[in-house]
C-alpha positions in Angstrom: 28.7 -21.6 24.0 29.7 -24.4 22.0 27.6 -27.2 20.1 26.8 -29.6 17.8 23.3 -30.3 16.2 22.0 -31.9 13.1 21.7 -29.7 10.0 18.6 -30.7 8.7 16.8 -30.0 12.7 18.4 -26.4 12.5 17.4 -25.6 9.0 13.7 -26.5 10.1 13.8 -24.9 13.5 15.7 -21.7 11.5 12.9 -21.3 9.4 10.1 -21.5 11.7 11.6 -18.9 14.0 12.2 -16.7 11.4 8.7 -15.9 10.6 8.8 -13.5 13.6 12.3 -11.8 12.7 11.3 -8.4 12.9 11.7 -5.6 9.7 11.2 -2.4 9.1 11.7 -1.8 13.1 13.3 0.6 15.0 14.9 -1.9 17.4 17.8 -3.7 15.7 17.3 -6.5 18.7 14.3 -7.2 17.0 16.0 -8.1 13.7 18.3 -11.2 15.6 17.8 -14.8 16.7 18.3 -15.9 20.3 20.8 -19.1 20.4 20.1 -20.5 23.5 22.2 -23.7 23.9 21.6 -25.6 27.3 21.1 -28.9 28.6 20.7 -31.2 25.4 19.3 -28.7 23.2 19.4 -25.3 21.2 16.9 -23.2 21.9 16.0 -20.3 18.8 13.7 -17.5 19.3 12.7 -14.8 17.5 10.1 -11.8 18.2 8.6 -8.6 16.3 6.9 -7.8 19.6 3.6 -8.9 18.0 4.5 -12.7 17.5 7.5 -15.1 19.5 8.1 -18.3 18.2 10.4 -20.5 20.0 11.6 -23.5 18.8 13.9 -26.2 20.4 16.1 -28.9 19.4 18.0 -31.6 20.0 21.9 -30.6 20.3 25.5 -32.3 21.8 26.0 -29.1 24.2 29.8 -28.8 25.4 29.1 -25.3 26.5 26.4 -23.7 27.5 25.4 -20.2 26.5 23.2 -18.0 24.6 24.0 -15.5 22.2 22.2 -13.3 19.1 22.5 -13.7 15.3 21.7 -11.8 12.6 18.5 -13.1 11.5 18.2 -12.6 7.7 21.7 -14.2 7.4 21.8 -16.9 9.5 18.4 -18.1 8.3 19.6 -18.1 4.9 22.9 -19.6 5.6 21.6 -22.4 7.5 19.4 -23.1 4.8 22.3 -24.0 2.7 23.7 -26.0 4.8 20.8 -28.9 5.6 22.7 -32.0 5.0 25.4 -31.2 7.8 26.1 -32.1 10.9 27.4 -28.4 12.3 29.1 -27.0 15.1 28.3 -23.6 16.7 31.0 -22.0 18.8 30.7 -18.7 20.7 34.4 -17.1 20.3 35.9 -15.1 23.0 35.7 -12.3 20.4 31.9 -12.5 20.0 31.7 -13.8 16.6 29.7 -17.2 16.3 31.8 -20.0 14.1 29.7 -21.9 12.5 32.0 -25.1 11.5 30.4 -27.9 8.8 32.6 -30.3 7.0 35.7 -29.2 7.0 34.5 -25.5 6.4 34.5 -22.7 8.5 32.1 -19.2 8.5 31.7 -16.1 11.2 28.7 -14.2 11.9 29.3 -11.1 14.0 27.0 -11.6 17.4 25.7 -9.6 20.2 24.7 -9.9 23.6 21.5 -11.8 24.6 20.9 -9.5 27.9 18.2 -7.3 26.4 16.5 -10.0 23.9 12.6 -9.6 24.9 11.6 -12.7 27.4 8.0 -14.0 27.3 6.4 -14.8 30.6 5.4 -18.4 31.7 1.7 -18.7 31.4 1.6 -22.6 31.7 -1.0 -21.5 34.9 -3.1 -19.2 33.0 -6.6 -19.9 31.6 -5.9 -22.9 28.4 -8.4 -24.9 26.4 -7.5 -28.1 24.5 -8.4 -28.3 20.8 -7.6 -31.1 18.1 -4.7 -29.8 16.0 -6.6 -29.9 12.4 -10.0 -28.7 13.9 -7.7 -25.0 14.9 -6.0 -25.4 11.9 -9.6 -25.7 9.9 -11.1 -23.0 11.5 -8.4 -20.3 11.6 -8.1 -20.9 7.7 -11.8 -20.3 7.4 -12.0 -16.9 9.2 -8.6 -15.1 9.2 -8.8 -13.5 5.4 -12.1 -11.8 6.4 -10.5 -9.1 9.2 -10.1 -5.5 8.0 -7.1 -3.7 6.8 -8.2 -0.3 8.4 -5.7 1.2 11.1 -8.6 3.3 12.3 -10.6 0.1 13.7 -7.8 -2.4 15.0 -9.6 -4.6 16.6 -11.3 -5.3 13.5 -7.6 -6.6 12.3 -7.8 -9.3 14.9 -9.9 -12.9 15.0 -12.1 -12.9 17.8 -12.1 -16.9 19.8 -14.5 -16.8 22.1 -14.1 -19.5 23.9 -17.2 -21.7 25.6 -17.7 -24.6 27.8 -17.4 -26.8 24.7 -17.0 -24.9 21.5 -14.4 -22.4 20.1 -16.0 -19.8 18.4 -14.1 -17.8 15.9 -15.1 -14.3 14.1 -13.8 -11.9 11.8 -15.2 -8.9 10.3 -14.4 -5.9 8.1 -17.2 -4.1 7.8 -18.7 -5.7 4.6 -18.3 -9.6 5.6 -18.2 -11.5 8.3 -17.1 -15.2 8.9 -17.8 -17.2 11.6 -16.5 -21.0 12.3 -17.8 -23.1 15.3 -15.3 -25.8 16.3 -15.5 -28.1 19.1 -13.1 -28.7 22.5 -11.5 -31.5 23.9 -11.3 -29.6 27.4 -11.3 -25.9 28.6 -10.6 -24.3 32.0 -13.0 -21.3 31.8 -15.1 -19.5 29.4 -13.0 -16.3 28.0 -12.3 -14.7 24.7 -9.7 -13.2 22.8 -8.9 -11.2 19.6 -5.6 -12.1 18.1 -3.9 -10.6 15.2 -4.6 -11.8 11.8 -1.1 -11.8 10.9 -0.3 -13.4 13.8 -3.3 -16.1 14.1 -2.3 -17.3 10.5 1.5 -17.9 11.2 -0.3 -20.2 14.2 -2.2 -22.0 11.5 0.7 -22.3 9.3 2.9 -24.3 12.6 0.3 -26.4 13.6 0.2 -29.7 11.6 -2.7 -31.2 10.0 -3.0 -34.1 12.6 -6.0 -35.6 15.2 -3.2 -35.0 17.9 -4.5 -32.5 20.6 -2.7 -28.9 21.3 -3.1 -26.8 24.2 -3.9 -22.8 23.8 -3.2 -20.6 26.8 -5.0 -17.1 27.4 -4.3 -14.5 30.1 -5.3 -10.9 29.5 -1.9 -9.7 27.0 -1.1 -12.7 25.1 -2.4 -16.0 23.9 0.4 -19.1 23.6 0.1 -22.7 21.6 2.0 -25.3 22.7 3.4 -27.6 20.2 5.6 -29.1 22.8 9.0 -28.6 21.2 7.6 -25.1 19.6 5.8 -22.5 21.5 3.9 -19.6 19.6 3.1 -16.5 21.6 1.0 -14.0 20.0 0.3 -10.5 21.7 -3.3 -9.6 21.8 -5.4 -6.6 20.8 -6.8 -4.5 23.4 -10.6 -3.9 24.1 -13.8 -5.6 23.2 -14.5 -6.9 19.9 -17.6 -5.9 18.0 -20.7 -7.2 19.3 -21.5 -8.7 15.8 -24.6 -11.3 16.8 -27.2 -8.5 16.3 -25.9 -7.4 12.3 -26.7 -11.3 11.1 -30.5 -12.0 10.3 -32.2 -15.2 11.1 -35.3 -14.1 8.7 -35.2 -14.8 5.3 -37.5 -14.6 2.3 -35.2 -16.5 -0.2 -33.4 -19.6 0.3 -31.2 -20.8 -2.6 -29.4 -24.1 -2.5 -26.5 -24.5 -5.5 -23.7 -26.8 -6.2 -20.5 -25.1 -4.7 -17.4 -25.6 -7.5 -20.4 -25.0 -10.4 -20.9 -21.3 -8.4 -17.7 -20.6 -7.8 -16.6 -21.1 -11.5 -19.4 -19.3 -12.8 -17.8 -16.3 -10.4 -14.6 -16.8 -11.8 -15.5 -16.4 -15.1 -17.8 -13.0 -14.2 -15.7 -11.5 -12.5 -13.0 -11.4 -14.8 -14.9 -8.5 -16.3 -16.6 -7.1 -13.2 -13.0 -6.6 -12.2 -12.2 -2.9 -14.5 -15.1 -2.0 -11.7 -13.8 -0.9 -8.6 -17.1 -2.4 -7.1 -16.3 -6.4 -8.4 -20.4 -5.7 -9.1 -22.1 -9.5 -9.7 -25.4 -9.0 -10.4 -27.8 -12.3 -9.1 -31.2 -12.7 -10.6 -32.7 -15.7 -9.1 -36.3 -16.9 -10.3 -37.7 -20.7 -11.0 -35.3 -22.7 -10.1 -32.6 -21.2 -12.0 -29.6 -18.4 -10.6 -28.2 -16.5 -13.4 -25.2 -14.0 -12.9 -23.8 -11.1 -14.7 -21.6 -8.5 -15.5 -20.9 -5.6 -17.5 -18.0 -3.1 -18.8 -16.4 -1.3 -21.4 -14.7 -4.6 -22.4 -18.1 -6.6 -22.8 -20.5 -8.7 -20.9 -21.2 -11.5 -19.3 -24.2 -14.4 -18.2 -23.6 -17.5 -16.4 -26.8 -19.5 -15.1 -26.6 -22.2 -13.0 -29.2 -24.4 -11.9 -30.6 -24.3 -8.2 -32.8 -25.6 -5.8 -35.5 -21.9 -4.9 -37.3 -21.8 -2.1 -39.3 -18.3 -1.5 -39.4 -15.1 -3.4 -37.7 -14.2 -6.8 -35.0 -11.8 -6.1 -32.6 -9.2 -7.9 -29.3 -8.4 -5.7 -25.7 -7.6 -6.4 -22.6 -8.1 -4.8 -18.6 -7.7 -5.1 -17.4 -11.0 -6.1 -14.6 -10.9 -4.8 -16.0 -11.7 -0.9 -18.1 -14.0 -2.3 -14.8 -16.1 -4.3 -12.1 -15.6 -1.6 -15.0 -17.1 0.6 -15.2 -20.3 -1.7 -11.8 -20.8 -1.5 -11.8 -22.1 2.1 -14.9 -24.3 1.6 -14.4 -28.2 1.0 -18.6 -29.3 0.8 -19.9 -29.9 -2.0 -23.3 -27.8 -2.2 -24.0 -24.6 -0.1 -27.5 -22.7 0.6 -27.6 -18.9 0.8 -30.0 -17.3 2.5 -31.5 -13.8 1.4 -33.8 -11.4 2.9 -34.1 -8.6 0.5 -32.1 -7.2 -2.4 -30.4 -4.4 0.5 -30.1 -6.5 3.1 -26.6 -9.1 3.7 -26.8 -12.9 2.9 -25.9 -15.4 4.8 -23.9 -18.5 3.4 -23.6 -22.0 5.0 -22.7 -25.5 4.1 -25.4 -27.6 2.9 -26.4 -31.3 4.2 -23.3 -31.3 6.5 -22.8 -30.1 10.1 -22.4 -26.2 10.1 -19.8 -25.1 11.5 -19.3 -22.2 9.6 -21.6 -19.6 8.2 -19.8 -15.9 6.2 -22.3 -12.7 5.9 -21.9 -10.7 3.1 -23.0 -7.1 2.4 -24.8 -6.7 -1.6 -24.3 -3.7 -3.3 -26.9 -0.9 -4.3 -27.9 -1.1 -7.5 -28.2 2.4 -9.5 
């Protein structure tokens, strides 16, 4: 194997591929890049069995070949390097010389045979989605999936897929989120849960542009095709929770409030509610007026903010933290929650805009 490529392309195309460099594994393959130099480009891949991402780029191949590199190294020695025009030559000893001005290093390399190989599923299932609308609605679900082994699936975003929406949910048991995005195209209607971690690495990829991508599905993994990147992302197993019958549609108290004034308000009360292991916000709302609080050792706390009331007076509490990890993924200006008693979960959604999203939260008991 023998090339040159522009420094600057490999850097980039290093440090993409090297968010699925597998660590803490028992399989020291999974801890190497694939170098895959044929036609006129390099290919680099890297796996942790749970996420591939493949990335190719434009190279002056001499010789083809393919070979694996130390992942951790080479990705920071390439990063060094960015300015470069470089040279990579497979030696008949199996180290790889990486040659840029004038300056020679070695890596030590082994044999690509028993690197893992993702399948083609260019003919499975695929819908088409605009790049920013994915983008928008991963970022609005992913940070609400459970960290429990003992309920994986709960780990994973749910995309159900329809015959012109995507649907996305996740859940952990005290919040949910939901975001309702529309399609360009779709072949069927299917779903699938993905991995948070792997889900948000998608996200990360995918630039903020109107440009279509297209998603493939078949029944282990999922793939995004960025044209010269392709993301494959190994799917849970088994069906998601059928959440549609935990989220209420009756309500006895609708508040409508500005969305930075809330969330500032939170900020400031939960500094104290945090020396509770609860985050415990208490909410009184009555005549037009919502007024939080919080209490400990340290002292105490009252923020009121001014709101629109419609319905009952109500007393409720809630950790404060689902409520400002929440905020932080929401860009309109006022939002409505919707209670129906002081036991029973709210339901938040933007106000005077199209809703496409829409979080549940659990309160907590009050002693």
């Amino acid at each position: 194997m023998k090339l040159i490529c522009n420094g600057n392309d490999l850097s980039d195309a290093v440090g993409k591929v090297f968010k699925a460099v597998g660590s803490k594994t028992t399989n020291p393959i999974l801890e190497h890049i694939r170098l895959k130099a044929e036609g006129g480009a390099l290919t680099l891949s890297a796996t942790d069995q749970e996420l591939y991402i493949e990335k190719s780029i434009t190279a002056d191949v001499k010789i083809e070949g393919e070979t694996l590199v130390p992942g951790r190294f080479f990705a920071e020695f390439v990063k060094k390097l960015n300015r470069e025009q470089i040279e990579l030559t497979l030696a008949e000893n199996g180290r790889l010389l990486i040659r840029y001005q004038g300056n020679e290093g070695a890596l030590s390399t082994r044999p690509a045979d028993d690197f893992p190989v993702m399948p083609d599923v260019t003919d499975a299932q695929h819908f088409v989605i605009i790049k920013n609308e994915l983008k928008d609605l991963i970022g609005k679900i992913a940070f609400s999936v459970s960290l429990d082994d003992a309920r994986p699936l709960l780990k994973g975003v749910n995309l159900e897929i329809e015959e012109n929406t995507l649907t996305g949910v996740a859940l952990d048991g005290y919040r949910l989120a939901k975001c309702v995005k529309p399609l360009e195209g779709t072949t069927a209607m299917m779903s699938a849960v993905v991995p948070a971690r792997s889900i948000t690495e998608i996200a990360k990829l995918i630039e903020d542009t109107l440009d279509p991508v297209t998603v493939y599905v078949q029944k282990r993994y999922l793939m995004v095709d960025l044209i010269h990147t392709k993301i494959y992302a190994s799917l849970l197993d088994g069906d998601f929770m059928n959440y549609k019958h935990i989220i209420p549609y009756n309500f006895n108290t609708v508040v409508t409030l500005p969305k930075e004034q809330f969330e500032d308000a939170l900020e400031r009360a939960i500094l104290l509610a945090r020396t509770d292991k609860n985050n415990l916000v208490k909410f009184d709302i009555k005549d037009d007026m919502m007024e939080l609080s919080a209490d400990s050792e340290i002292g105490n706390i009252n923020e009121k903010i001014v709101v629109k009331l419609l319905g009952n007076d109500l007393t409720i509490a809630f950790n404060a933290r689902y409520f400002t990890e929440m905020l932080r993924y929401i860009n309109c200006e006022n939002i409505v929650i919707k209670f129906t008693n002081s036991v029973s979960p709210c339901i938040v959604v933007p106000s005077g805009s199209v809703e496409d999203f829409m979080y549940l939260i659990l309160p907590v008991r009050m002693a």
